[in-house]
mmCIF file of the C-alpha atoms, coordinates in Angstrom:
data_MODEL
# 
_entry.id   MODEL 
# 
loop_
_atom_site.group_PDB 
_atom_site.id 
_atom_site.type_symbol 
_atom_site.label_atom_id 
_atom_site.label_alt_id 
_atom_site.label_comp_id 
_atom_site.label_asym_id 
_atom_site.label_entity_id 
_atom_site.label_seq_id 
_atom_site.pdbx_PDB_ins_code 
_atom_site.Cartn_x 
_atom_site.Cartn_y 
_atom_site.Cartn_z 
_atom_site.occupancy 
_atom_site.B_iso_or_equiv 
_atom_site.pdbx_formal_charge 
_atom_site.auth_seq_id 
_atom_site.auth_comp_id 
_atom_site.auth_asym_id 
_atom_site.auth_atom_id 
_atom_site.pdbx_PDB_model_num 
ATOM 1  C CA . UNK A 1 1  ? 0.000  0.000  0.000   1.00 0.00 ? 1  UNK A CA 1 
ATOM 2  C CA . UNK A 1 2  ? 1.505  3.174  -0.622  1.00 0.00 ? 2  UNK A CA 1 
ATOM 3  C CA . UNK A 1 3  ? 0.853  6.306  1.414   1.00 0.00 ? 3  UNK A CA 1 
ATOM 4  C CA . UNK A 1 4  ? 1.340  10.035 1.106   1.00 0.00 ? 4  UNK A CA 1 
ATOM 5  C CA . UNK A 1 5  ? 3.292  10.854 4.194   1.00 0.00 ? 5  UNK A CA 1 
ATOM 6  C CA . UNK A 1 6  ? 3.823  14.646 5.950   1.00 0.00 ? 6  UNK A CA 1 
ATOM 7  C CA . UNK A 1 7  ? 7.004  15.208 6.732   1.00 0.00 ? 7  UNK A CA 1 
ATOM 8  C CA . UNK A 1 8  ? 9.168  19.118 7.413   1.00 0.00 ? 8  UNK A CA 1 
ATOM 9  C CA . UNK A 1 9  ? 11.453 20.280 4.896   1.00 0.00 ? 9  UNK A CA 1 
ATOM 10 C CA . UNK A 1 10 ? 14.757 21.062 6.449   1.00 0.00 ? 10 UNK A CA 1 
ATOM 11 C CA . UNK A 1 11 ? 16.695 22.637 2.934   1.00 0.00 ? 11 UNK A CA 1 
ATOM 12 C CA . UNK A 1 12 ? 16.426 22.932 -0.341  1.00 0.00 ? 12 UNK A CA 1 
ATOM 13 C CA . UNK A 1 13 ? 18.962 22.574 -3.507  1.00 0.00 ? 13 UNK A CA 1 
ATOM 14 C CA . UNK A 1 14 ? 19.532 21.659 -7.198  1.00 0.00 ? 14 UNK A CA 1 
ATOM 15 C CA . UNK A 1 15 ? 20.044 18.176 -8.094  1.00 0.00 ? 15 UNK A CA 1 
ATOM 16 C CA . UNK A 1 16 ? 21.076 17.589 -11.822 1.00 0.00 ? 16 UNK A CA 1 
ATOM 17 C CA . UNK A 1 17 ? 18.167 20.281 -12.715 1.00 0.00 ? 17 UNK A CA 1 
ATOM 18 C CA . UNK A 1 18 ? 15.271 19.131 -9.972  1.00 0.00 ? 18 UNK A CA 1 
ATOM 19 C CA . UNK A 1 19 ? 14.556 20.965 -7.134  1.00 0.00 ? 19 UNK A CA 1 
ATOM 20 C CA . UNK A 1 20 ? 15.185 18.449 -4.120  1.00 0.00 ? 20 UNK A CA 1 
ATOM 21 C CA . UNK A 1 21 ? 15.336 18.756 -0.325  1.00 0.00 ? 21 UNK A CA 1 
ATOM 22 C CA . UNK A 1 22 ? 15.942 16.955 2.647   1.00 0.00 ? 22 UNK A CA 1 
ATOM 23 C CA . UNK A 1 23 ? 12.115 16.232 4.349   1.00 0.00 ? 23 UNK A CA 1 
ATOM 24 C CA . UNK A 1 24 ? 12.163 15.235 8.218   1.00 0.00 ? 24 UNK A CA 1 
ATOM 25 C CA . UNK A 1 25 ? 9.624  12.746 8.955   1.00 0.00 ? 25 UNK A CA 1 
ATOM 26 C CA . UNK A 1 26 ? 10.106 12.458 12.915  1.00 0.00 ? 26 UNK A CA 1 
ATOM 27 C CA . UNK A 1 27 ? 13.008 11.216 13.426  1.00 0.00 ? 27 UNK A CA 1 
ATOM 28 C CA . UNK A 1 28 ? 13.962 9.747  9.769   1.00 0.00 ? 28 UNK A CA 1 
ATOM 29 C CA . UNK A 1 29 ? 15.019 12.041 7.162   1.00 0.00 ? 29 UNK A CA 1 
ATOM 30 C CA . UNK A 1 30 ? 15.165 11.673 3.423   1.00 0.00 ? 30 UNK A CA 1 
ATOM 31 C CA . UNK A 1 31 ? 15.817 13.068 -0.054  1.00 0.00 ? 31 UNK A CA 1 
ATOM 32 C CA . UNK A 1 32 ? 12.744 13.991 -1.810  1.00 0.00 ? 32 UNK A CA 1 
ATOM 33 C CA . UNK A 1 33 ? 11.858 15.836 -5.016  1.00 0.00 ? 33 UNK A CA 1 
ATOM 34 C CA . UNK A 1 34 ? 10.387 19.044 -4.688  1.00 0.00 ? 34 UNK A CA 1 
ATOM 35 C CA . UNK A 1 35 ? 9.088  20.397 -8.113  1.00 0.00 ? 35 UNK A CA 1 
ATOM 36 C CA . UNK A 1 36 ? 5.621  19.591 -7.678  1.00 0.00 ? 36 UNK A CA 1 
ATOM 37 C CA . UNK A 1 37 ? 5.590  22.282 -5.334  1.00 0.00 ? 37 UNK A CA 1 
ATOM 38 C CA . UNK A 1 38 ? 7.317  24.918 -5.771  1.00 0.00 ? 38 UNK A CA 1 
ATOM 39 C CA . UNK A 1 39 ? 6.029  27.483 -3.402  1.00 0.00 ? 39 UNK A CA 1 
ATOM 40 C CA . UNK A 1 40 ? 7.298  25.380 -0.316  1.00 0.00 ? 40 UNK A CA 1 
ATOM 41 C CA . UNK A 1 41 ? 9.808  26.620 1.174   1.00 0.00 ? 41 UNK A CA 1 
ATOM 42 C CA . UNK A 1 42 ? 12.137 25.435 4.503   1.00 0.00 ? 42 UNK A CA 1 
ATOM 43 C CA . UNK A 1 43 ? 9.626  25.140 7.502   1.00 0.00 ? 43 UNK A CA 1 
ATOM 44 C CA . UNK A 1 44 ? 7.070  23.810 5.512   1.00 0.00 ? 44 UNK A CA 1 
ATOM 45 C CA . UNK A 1 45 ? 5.149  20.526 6.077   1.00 0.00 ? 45 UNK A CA 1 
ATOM 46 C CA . UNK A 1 46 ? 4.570  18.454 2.017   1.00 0.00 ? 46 UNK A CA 1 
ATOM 47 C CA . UNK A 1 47 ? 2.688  15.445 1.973   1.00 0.00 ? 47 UNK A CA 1 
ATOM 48 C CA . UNK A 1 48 ? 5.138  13.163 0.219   1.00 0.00 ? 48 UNK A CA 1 
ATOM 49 C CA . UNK A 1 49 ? 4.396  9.721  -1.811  1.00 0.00 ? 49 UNK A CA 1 
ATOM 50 C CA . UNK A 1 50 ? 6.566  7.532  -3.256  1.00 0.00 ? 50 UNK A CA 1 
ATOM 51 C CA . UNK A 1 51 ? 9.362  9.571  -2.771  1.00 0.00 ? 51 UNK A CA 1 
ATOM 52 C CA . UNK A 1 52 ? 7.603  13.198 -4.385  1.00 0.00 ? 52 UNK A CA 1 
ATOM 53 C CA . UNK A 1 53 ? 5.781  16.204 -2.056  1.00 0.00 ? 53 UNK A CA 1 
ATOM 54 C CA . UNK A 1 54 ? 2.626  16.677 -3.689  1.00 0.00 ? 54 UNK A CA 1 
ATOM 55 C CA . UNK A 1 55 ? 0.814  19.340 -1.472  1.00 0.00 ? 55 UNK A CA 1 
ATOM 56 C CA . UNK A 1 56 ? 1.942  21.521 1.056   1.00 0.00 ? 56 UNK A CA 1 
ATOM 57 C CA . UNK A 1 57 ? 0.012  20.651 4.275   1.00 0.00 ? 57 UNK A CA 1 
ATOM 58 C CA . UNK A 1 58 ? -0.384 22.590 7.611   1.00 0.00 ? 58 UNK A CA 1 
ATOM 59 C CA . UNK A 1 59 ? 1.364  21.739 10.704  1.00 0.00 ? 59 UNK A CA 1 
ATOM 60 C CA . UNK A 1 60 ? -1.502 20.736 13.009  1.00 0.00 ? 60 UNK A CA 1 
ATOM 61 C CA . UNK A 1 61 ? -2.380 18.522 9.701   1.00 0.00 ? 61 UNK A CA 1 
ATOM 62 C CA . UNK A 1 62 ? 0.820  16.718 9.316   1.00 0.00 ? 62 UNK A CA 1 
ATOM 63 C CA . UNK A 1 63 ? 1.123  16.374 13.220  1.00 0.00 ? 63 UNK A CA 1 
ATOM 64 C CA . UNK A 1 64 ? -2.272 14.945 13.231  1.00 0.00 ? 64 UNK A CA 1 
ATOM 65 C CA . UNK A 1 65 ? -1.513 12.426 10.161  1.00 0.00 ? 65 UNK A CA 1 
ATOM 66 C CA . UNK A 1 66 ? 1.823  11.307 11.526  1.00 0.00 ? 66 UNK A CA 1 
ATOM 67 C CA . UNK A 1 67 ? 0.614  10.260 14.728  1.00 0.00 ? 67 UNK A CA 1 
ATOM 68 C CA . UNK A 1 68 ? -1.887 8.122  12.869  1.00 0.00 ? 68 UNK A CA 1 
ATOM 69 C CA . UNK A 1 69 ? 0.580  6.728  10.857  1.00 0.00 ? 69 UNK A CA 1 
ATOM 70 C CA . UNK A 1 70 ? 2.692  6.003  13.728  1.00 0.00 ? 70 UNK A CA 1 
ATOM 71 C CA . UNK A 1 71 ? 0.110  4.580  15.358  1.00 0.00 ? 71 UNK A CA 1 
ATOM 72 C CA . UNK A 1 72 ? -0.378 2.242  12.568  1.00 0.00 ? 72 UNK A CA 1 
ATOM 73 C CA . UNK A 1 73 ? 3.386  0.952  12.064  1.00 0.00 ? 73 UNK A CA 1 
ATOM 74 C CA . UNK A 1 74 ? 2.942  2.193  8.498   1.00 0.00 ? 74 UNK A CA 1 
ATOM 75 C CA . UNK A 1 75 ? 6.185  4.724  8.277   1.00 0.00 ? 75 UNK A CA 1 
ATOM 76 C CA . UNK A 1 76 ? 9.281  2.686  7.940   1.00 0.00 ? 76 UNK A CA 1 
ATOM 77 C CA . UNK A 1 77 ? 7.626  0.942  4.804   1.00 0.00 ? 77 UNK A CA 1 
ATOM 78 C CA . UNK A 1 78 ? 6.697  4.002  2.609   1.00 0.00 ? 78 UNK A CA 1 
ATOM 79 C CA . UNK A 1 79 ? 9.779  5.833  3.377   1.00 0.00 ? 79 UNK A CA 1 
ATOM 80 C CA . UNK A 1 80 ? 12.028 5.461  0.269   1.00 0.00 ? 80 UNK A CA 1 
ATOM 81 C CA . UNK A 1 81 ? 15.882 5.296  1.435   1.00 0.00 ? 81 UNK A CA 1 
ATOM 82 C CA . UNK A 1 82 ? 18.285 8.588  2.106   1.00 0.00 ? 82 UNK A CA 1 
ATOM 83 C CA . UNK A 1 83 ? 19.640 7.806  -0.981  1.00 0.00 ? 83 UNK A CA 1 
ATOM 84 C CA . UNK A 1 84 ? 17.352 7.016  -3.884  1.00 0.00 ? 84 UNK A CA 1 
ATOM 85 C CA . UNK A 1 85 ? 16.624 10.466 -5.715  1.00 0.00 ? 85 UNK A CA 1 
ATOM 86 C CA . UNK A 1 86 ? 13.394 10.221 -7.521  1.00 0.00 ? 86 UNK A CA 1 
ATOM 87 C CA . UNK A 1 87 ? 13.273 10.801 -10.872 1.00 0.00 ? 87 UNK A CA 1 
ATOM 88 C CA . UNK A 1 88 ? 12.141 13.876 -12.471 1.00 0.00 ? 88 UNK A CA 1 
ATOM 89 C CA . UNK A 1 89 ? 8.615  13.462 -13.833 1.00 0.00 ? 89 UNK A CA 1 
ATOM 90 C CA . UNK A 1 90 ? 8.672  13.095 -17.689 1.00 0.00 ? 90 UNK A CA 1 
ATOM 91 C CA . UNK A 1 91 ? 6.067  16.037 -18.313 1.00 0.00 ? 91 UNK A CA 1 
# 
């Protein structure tokens, strides 16, 4: 099952032409691809999936979400690793 998953973007940078960032979720952290939204900036809470934030979210959302998910076990699986980059989309 996959899962869109909130997690806090701690920076932002280029990677081979893709805007990427590092996204805290708790205590995990990982690489994720940024360009489907491009008004979030550091600070912000994204709902990623599969390794791409697709929506900004607010913090008492995310909060709310990842205690649910936490609840559930359901975080370690959907995480992709630290280092596996998504692709850019082909569009």
């Amino acid at each position: 099952m996959c899962l869109a998953i909130p997690g806090k973007i701690l920076d932002t940078h280029d990677h081979d032409g893709t805007r990427a960032g590092r996204v805290q979720f708790g205590g995990i952290v990982r690489q994720v691809c940024l360009d489907f939204v491009p008004e979030a900036v550091v600070g912000d809470y994204v709902m990623v999936h599969v390794g791409f934030a697709i929506s900004r979210v607010d913090t008492e959302e995310a909060e709310r979400t990842y205690k649910l998910l936490e609840e559930m076990g359901a975080l370690e699986d959907e995480l992709p690793k630290l280092d596996e980059t998504p692709s850019p989309s082909p569009h």
